[in-house]
C-alpha positions as CSV (number, residue, x, y, z in Angstrom):
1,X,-46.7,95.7,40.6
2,X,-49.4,98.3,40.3
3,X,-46.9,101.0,38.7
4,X,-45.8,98.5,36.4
5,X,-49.2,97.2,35.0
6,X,-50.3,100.8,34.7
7,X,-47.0,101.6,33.0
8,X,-47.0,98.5,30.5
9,X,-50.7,99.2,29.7
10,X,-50.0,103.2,29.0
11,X,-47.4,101.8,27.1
12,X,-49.7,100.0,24.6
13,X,-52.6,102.8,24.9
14,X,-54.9,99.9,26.8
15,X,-57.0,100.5,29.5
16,X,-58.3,98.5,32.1
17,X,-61.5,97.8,34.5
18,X,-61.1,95.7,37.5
19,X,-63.8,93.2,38.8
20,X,-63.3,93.0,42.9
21,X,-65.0,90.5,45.1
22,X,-63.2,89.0,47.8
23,X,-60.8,92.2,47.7
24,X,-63.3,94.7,47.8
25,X,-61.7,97.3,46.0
26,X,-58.3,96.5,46.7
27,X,-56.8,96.1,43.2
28,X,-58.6,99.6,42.1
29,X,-56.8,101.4,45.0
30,X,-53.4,100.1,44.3
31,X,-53.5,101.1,41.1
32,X,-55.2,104.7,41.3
33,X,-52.4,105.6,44.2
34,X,-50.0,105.4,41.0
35,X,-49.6,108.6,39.7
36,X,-51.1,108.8,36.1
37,X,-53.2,105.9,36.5
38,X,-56.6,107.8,35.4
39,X,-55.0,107.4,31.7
40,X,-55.4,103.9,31.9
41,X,-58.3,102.8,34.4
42,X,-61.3,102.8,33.6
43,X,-62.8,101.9,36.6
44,X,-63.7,99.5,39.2
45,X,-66.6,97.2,40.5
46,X,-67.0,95.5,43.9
47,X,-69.4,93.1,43.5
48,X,-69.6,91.3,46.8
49,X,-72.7,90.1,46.7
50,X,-73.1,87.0,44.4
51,X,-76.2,88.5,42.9
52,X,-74.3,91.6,41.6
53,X,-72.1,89.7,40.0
54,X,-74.3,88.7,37.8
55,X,-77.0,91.7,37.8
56,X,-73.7,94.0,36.9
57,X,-71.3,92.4,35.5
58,X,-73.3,89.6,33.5
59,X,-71.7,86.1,34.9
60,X,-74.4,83.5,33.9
61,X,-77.1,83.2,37.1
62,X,-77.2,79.2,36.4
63,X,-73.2,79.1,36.9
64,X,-73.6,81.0,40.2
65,X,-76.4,79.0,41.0
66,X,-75.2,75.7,40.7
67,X,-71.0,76.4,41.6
68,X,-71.4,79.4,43.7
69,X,-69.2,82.9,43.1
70,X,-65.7,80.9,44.4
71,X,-65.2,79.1,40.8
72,X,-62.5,79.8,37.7
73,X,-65.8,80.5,35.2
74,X,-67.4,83.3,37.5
75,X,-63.8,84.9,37.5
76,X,-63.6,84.7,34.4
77,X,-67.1,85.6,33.4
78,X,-66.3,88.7,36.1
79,X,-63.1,89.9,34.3
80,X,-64.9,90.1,30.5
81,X,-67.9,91.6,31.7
82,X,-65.8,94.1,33.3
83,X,-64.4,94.6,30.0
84,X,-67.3,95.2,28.8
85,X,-69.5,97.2,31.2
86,X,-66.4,99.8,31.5
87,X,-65.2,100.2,27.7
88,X,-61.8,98.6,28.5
89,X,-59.4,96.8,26.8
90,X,-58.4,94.9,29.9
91,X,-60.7,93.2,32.0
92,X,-59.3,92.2,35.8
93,X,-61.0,90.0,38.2
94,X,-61.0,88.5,41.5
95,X,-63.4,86.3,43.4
96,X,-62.4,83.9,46.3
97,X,-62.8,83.2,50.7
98,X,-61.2,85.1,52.5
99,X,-62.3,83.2,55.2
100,X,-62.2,82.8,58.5
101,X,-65.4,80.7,57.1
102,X,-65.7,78.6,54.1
103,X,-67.7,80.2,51.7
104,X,-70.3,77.8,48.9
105,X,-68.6,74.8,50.5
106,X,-65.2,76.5,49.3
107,X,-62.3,76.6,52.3
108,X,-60.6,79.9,52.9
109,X,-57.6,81.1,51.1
110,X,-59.2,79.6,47.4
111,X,-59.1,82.5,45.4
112,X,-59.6,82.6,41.4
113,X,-58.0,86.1,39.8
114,X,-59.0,86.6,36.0
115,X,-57.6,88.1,32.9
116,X,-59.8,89.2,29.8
117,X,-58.3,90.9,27.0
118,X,-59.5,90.9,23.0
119,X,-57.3,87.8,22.3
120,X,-59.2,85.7,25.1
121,X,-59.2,85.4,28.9
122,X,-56.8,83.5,31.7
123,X,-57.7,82.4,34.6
124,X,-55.5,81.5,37.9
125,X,-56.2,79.4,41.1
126,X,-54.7,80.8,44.3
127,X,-54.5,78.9,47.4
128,X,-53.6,81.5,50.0
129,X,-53.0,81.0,53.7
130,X,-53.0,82.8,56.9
131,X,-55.4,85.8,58.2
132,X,-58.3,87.3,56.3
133,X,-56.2,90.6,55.3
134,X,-53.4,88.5,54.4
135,X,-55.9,86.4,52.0
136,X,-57.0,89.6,50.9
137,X,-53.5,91.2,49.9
138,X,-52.4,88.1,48.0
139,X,-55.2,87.8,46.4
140,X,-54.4,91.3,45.4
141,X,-50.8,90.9,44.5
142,X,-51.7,87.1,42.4
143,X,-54.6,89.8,40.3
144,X,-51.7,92.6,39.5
145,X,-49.0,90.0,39.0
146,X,-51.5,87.7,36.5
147,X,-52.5,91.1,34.8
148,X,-48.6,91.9,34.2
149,X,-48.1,88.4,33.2
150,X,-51.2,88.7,30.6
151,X,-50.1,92.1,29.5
152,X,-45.9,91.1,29.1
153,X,-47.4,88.0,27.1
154,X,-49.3,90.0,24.5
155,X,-46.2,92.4,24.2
C-alpha cells in the first residue's frame, strides 16, 4: 500500500506529512522504505503524548481535555495540522489504544486514522483486535489504505 500511495501522490505532484500516535512512526517508515518516497513526504510527527498533540500539531486543548486523544476530531484535527505544520498537501493521521490497557476510558483496538487534503478531511473508525503490534500494524495498514482511498477519490 505504501508504494502505491507514494506512487498515486507522485503521480499528482502532492506531498504528504503523516501524524503518528498510537503507531509511533510506523506509517512514516513504511513509506520512506519505498524507493523515491523523499519526492513526496514531507515528513512525520509522533506525537505520543496527548499534550504534543496539541502543542505541535494544533488539535484544540479543550477537545483533548474533555474527549481525550482516542476521538475522530483529534484525528482529524492531527491530520490538518500535519498539513499544515509540514507544507503538505496531504495530511495523514492516526491516534487510537493499542492496548493491552484501555486508554481515556477507550478499550483497546479503537483506533481513528485521518485524511486531510485542500478539499476537506475524512476520518475512519477502526476496531482492531488481537496483540498490541497487531493493533499497531492495522492501524497502520487502515492509515495507508484510507490515504489511497482519499487520494483514488480525488483522482
Amino acid at each position: 500500500m505504501a508504494r502505491d500511495l507514494i506512487g498515486r501522490l507522485g503521480g499528482h505532484g502532492w506531498t504528504l506529512g503523516v501524524a503518528e500516535s498510537l503507531t509511533g512512526g510506523g506509517v512514516t517508515s513504511a513509506l520512506v522504505a519505498v524507493p523515491g518516497a523523499s519526492a513526496v513526504l514531507r515528513g512525520g510527527i509522533v506525537a505520543y503524548a496527548t499534550a504534543l498533540k496539541s502543542q505541535l500539531l494544533a488539535v484544540d486543548g479543550g477537545l483533548l481535555a474533555a474527549r481525550g486523544a482516542v476521538d475522530p476530531d483529534v484525528a482529524s484535527q492531527m491530520a490538518a495540522g500535519v498539513r499544515a505544520v509540514t507544507g503538505a498537501d496531504v495530511g495523514l493521521a492516526t491516534t487510537g489504544v493499542a492496548g493491552p490497557e484501555p486508554q481515556d476510558g477507550q478499550p483497546p483496538g479503537l483506533v481513528y486514522v485521518a485524511v486531510s487534503t485542500p478539499g476537506g478531511d475524512r476520518v475512519r473508525r477502526l476496531d482492531l483486535t488481537g496483540s498490541r503490534p497487531a493493533v499497531i500494524a492495522g492501524a497502520t495498514a487502515g492509515a495507508l489504505g484510507l490515504a489511497l482511498e482519499v487520494i483514488s477519490d480525488l483522482s
